[in-house]
TILOZA-636860 format. One line per 10 residues: number of its first residue (from 1); for each residue x, y, z of N, C-alpha, C, O, CB. Coordinates in steps of 0.2 Angstrom, whole numbers. Glycine has a CB too. Layout:
BEGIN
NUM	X:Y:Z:X:Y:Z:X:Y:Z:X:Y:Z:X:Y:Z | ...
//
This chain:
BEGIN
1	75:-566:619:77:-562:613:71:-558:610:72:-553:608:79:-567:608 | 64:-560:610:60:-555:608:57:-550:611:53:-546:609:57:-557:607 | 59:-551:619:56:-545:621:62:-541:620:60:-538:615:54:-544:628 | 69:-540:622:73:-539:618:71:-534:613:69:-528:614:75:-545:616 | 72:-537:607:69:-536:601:63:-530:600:64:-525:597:67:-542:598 | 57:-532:605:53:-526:606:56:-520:609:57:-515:607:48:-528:611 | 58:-523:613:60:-513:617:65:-510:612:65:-504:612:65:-513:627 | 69:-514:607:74:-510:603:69:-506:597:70:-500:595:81:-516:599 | 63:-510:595:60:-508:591:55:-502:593:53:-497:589:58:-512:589 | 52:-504:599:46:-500:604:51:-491:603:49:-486:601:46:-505:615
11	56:-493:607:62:-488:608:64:-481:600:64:-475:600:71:-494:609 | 65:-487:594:66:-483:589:58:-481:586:58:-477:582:71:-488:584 | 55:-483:588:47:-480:584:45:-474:588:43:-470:585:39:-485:585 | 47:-474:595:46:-466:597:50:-462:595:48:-456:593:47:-465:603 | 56:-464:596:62:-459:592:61:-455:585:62:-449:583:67:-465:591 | 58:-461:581:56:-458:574:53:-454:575:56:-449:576:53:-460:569 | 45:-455:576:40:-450:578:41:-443:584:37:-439:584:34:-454:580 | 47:-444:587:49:-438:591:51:-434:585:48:-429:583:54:-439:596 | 58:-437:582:61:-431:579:56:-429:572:56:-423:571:70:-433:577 | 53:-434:570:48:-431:564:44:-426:567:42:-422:563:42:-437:561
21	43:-425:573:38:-419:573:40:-415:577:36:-410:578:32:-420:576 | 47:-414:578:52:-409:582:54:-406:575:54:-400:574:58:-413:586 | 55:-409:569:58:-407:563:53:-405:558:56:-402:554:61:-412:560 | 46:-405:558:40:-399:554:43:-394:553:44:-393:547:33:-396:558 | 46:-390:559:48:-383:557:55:-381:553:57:-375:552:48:-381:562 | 58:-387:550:65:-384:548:64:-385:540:61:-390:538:72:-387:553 | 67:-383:538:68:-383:530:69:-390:527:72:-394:531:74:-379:529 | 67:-393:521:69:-398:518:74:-400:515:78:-397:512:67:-398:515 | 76:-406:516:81:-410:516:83:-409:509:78:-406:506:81:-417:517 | 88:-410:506:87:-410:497:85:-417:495:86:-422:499:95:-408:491
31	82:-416:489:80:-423:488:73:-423:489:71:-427:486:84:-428:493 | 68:-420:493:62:-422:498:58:-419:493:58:-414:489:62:-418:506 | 53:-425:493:47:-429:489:51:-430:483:50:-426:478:38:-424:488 | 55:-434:482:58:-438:476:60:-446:476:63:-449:481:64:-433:475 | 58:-448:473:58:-454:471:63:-459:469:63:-459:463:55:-454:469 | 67:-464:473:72:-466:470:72:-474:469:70:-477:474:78:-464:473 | 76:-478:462:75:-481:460:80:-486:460:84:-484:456:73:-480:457 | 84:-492:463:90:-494:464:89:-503:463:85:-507:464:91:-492:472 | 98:-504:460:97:-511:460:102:-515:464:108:-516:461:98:-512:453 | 102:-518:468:110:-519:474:114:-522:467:112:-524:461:108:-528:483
41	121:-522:470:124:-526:467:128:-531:471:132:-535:468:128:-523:463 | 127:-532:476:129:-540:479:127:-546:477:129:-552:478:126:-541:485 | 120:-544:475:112:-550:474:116:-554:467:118:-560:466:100:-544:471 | 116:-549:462:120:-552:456:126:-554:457:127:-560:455:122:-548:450 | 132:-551:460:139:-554:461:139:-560:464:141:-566:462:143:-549:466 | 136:-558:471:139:-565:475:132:-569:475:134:-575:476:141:-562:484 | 126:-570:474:121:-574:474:115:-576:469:110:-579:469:120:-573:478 | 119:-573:464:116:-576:455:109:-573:456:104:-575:452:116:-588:453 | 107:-568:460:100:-567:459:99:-559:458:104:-556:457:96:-569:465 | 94:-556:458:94:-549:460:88:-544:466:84:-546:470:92:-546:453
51	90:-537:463:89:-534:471:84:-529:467:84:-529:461:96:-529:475 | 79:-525:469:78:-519:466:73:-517:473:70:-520:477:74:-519:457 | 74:-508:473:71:-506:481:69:-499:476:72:-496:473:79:-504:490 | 63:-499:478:62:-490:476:60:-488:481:57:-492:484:55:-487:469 | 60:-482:485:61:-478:489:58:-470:488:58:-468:482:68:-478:490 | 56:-467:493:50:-462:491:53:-457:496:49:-458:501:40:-465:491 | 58:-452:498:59:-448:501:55:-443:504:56:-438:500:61:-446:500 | 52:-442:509:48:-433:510:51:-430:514:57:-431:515:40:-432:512 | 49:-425:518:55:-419:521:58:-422:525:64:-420:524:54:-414:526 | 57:-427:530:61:-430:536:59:-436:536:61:-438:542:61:-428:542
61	56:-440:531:54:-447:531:57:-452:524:58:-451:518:47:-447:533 | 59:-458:527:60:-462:519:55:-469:520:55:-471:526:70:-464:516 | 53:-471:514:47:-474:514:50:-481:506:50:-478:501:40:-467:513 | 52:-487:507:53:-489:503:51:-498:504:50:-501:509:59:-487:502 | 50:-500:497:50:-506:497:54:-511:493:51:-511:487:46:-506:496 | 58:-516:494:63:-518:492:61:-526:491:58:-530:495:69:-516:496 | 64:-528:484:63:-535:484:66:-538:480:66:-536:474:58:-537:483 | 70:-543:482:75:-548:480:72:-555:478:67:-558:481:79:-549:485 | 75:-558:472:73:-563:470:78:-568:465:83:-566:463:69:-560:466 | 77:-574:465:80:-578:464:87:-580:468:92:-583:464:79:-577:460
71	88:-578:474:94:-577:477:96:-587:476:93:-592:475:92:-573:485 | 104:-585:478:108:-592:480:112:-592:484:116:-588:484:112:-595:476 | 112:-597:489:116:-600:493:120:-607:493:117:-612:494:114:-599:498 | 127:-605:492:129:-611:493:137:-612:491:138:-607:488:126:-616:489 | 142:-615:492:148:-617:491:150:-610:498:148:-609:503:149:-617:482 | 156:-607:494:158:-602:498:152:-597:501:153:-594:507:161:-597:493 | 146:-597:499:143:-592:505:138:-597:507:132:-595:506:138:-584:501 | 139:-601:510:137:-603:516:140:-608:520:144:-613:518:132:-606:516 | 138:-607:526:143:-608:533:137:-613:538:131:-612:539:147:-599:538 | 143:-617:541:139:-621:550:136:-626:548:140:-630:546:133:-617:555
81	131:-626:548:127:-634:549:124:-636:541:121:-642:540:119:-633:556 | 124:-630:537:121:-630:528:127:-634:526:126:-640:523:120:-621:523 | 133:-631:526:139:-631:523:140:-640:525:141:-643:520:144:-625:527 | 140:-643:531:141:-646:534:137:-654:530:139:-660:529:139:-643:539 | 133:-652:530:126:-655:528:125:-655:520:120:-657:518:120:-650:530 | 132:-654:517:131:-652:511:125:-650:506:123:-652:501:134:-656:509 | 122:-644:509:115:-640:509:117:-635:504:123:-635:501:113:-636:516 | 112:-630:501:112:-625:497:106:-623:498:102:-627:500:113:-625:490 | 104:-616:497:97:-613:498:96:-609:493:99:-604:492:96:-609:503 | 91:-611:490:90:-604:484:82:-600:486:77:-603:488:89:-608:474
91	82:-594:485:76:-591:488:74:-587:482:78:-584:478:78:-585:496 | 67:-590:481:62:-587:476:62:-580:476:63:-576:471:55:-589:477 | 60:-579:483:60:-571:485:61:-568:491:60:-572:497:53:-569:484 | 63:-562:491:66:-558:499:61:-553:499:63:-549:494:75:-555:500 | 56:-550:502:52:-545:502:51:-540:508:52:-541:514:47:-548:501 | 50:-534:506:46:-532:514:47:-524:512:50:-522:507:52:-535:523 | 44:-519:518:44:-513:516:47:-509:523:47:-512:529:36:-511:514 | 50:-503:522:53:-501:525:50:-494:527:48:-490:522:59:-502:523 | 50:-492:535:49:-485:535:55:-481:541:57:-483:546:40:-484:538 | 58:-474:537:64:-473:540:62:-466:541:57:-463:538:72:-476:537
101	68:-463:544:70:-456:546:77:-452:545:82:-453:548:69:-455:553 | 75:-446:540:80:-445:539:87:-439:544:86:-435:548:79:-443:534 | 90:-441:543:95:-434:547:99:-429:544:102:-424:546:101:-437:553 | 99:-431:538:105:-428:533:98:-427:526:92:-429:526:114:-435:530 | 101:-425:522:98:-427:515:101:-429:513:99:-430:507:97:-423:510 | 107:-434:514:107:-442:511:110:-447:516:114:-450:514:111:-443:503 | 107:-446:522:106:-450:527:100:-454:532:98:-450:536:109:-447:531 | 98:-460:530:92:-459:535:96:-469:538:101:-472:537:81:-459:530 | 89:-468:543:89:-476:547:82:-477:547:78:-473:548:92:-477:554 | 81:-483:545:73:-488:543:72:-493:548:76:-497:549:74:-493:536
111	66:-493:551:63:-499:552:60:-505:547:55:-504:545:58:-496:555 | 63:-510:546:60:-514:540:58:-523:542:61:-527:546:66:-514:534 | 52:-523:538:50:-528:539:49:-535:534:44:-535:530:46:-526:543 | 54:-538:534:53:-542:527:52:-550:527:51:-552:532:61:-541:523 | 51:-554:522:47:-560:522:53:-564:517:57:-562:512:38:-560:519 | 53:-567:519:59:-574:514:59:-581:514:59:-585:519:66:-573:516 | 58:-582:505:55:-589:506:62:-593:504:66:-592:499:47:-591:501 | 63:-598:509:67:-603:507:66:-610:505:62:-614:508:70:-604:512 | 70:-611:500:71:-618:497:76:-622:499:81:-619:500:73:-617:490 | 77:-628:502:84:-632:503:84:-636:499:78:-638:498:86:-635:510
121	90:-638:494:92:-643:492:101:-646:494:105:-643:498:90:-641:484 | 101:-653:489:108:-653:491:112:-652:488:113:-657:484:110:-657:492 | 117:-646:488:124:-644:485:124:-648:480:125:-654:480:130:-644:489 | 124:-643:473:126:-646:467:121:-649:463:122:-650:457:131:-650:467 | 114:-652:465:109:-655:462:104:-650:459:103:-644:462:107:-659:466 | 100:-653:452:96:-649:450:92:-645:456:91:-648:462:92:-654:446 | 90:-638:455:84:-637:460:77:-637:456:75:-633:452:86:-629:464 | 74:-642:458:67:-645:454:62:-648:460:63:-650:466:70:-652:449 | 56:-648:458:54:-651:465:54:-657:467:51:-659:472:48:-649:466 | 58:-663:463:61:-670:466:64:-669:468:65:-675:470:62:-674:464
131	69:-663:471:75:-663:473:73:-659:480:78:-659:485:80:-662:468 | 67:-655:481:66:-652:484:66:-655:493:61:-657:494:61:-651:480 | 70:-654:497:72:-655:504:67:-653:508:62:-657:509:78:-653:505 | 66:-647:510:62:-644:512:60:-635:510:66:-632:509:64:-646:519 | 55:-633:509:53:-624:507:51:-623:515:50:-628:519:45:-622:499 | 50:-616:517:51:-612:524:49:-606:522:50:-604:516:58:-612:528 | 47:-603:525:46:-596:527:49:-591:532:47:-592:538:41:-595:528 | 53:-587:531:55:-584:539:53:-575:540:50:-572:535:64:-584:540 | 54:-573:544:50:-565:543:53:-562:550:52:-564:555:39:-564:544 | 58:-556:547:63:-554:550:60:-546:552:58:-543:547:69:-557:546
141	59:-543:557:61:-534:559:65:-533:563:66:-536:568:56:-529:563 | 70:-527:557:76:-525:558:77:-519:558:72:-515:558:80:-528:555 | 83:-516:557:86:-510:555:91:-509:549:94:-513:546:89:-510:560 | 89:-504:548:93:-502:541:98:-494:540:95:-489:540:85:-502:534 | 103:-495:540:105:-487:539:108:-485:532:113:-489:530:111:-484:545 | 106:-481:530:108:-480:523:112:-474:519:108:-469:517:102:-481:520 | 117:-473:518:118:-466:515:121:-467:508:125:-470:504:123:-463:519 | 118:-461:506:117:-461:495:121:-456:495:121:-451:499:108:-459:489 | 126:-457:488:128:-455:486:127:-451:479:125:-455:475:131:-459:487 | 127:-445:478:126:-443:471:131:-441:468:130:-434:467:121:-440:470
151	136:-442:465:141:-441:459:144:-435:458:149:-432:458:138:-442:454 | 135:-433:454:135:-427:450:129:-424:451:125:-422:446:136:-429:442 | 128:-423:460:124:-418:462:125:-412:461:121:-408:464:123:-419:466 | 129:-409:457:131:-401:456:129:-397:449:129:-392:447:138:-400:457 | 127:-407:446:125:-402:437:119:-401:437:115:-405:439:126:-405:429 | 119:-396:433:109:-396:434:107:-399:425:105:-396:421:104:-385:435 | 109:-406:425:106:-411:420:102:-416:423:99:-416:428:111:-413:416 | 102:-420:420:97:-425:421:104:-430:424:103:-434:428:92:-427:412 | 111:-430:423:116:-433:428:115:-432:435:118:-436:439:121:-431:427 | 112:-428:437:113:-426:443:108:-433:448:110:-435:454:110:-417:444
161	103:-435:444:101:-440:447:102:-447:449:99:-451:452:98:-439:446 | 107:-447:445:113:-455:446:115:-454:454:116:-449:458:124:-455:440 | 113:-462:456:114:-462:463:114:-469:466:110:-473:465:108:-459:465 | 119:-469:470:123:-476:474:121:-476:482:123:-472:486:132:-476:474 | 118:-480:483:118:-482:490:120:-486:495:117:-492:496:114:-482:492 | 125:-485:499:127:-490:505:124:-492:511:123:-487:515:133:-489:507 | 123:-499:511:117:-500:518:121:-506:522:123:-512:520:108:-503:514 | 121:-502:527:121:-508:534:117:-510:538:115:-506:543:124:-506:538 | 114:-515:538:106:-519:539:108:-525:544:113:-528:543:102:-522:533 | 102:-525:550:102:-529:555:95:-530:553:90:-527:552:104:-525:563
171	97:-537:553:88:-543:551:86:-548:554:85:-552:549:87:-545:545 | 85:-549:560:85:-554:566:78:-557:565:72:-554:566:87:-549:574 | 78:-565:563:72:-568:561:66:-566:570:68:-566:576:75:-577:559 | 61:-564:568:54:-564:573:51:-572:571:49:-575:577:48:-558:570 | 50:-576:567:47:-580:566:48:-581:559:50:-578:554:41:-579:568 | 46:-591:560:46:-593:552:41:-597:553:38:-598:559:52:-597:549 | 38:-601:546:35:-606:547:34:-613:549:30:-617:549:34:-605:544 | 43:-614:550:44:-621:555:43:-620:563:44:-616:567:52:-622:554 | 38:-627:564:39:-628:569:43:-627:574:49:-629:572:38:-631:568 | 44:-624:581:49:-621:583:54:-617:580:56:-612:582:51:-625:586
181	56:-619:574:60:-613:569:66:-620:566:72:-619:564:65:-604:575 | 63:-625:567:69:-631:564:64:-636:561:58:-636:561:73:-637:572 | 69:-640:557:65:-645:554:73:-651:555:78:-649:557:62:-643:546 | 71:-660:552:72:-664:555:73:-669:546:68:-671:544:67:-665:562 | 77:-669:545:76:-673:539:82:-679:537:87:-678:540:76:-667:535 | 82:-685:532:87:-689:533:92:-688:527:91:-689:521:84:-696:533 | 97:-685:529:101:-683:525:107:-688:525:110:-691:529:103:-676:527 | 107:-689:513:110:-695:511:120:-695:512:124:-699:510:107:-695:504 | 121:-689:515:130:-689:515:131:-691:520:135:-695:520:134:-682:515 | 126:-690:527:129:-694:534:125:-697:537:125:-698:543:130:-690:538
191	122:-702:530:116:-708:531:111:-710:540:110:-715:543:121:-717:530 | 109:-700:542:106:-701:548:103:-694:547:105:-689:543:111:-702:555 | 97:-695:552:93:-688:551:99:-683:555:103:-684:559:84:-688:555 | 97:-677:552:98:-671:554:93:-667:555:88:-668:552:101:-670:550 | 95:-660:558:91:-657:560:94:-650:558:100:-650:557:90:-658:567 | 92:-645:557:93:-639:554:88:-634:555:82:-635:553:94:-640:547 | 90:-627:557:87:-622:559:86:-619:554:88:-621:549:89:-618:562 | 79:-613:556:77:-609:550:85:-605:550:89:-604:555:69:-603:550 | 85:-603:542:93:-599:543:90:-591:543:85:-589:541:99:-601:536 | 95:-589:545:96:-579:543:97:-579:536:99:-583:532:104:-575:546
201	95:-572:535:97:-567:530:102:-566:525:103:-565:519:96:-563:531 | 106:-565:534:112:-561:533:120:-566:531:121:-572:531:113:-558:540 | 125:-560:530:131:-564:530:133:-571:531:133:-571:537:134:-561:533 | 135:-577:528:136:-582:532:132:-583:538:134:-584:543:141:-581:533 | 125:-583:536:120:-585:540:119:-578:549:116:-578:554:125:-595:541 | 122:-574:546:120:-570:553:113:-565:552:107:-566:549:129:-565:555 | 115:-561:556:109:-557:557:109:-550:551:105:-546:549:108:-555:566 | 119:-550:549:117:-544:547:121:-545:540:125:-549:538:120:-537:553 | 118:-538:535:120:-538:528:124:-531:528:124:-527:532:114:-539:523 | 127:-532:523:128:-525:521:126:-526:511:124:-531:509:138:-522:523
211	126:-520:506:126:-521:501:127:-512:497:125:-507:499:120:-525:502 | 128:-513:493:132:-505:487:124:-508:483:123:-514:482:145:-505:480 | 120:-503:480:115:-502:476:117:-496:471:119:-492:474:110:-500:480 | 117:-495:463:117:-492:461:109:-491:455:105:-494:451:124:-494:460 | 110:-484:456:103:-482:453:101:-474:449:104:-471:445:97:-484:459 | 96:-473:452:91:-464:450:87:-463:453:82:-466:455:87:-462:445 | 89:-455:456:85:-452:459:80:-446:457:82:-441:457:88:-451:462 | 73:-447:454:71:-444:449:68:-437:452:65:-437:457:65:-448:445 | 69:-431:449:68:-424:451:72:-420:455:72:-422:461:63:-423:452 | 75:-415:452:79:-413:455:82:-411:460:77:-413:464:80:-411:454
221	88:-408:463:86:-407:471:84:-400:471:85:-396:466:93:-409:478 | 80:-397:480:81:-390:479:85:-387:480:90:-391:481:77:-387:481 | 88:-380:480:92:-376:480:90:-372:485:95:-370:488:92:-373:475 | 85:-371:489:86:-366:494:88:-366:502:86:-363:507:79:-363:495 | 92:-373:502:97:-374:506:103:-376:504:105:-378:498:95:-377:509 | 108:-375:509:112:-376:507:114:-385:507:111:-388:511:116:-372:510 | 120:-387:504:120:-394:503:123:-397:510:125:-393:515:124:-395:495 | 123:-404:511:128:-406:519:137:-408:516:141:-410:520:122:-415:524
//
């Protein structure tokens, strides 16, 4: 799986840097060297925590950094051996920075690399550090594709920079700070140790997320193209 993982990444870093320098000569995206500010709304809905990504466009590149905090897992959104285990996870923080390429002026795809710290406790108990099961680290490079929406790109007010973005993200753990990537602990529901993997990011424990952000995009777009 990690070499794997290399060559998909090895593969997409030429790629960027081909078409970034195939693309010097053509006109700017709209949007380009502008700065956008976003808050997911999954992080609050489905996992009592939050999101905030600011993001820095220039002609054919996007450049951001995103960080989640106080996230929850548990009851309905988690699945397999947590669920099982009558487990919950709550994460202090989800971090990491992202470098992408655009194809549209409000299309790109990211390379990202993020860090996430995990808490396990047991479903429904205080999260305190007597109760505290085991904390972990994991550190995931993935993929991200993103396309923003603006509204009321057509007025020339200060609306025009309201702005939503939908992301489909692939975040396949590289490493954590568990040993082999498991830990071994005596869990009181099924009076025997258990064993339990570092978990994913993603959906019901997988590799991939999706998530709607809503936010601003500060300074206007230009005009001397046409829009996509």
């Amino acid at each position: 799986m990690q070499v794997s993982i290399k060559k998909i990444f090895a593969g997409a870093a030429v790629f960027l840097l081909t078409q970034n320098s195939y693309g010097q000569e053509n006109k700017d995206f709209l949007y380009s060297n502008r700065v956008s500010v976003l808050a997911g709304m999954i992080q609050p809905i489905l996992l009592k925590g939050g999101n905030i990504e600011v993001t820095y466009f220039s002609k054919k590149m996007s450049f951001d950094y995103s960080h989640g905090f106080l996230l929850n897992m548990s009851g309905g959104t988690i699945t397999g051996d947590p669920k099982t285990q009558h487990l919950a996870y709550h994460l202090p923080y989800s971090t990491g920075f992202g470098v992408g390429y655009r194809f549209t002026s409000y299309f790109d795809v990211r390379i990202e690399s993020k860090m996430h710290s995990w808490e396990v406790y047991y479903d429904g108990e205080t999260q305190n550090k007597s109760n505290l099961i085991k904390a972990y680290k994991t550190y995931s490079l993935g993929l991200g594709a993103y396309y923003r929406y603006m509204p009321f790109h057509k007025k020339d007010n200060w609306l025009q920079g309201i702005t939503t973005s939908t992301s489909l993200r692939w975040w396949p753990n590289v490493a954590s700070s568990l040993t082999d990537n498991k830990f071994t602990y005596y869990n009181k529901f099924s009076n025997k140790d258990e064993t339990l993997k570092a978990s994913n990011i993603g959906i019901a424990g997988s590799q991939f997320l999706i998530n709607l952000s809503i936010g601003y995009t500060f300074g206007e777009k230009k005009q001397q193209i046409k829009e996509e």
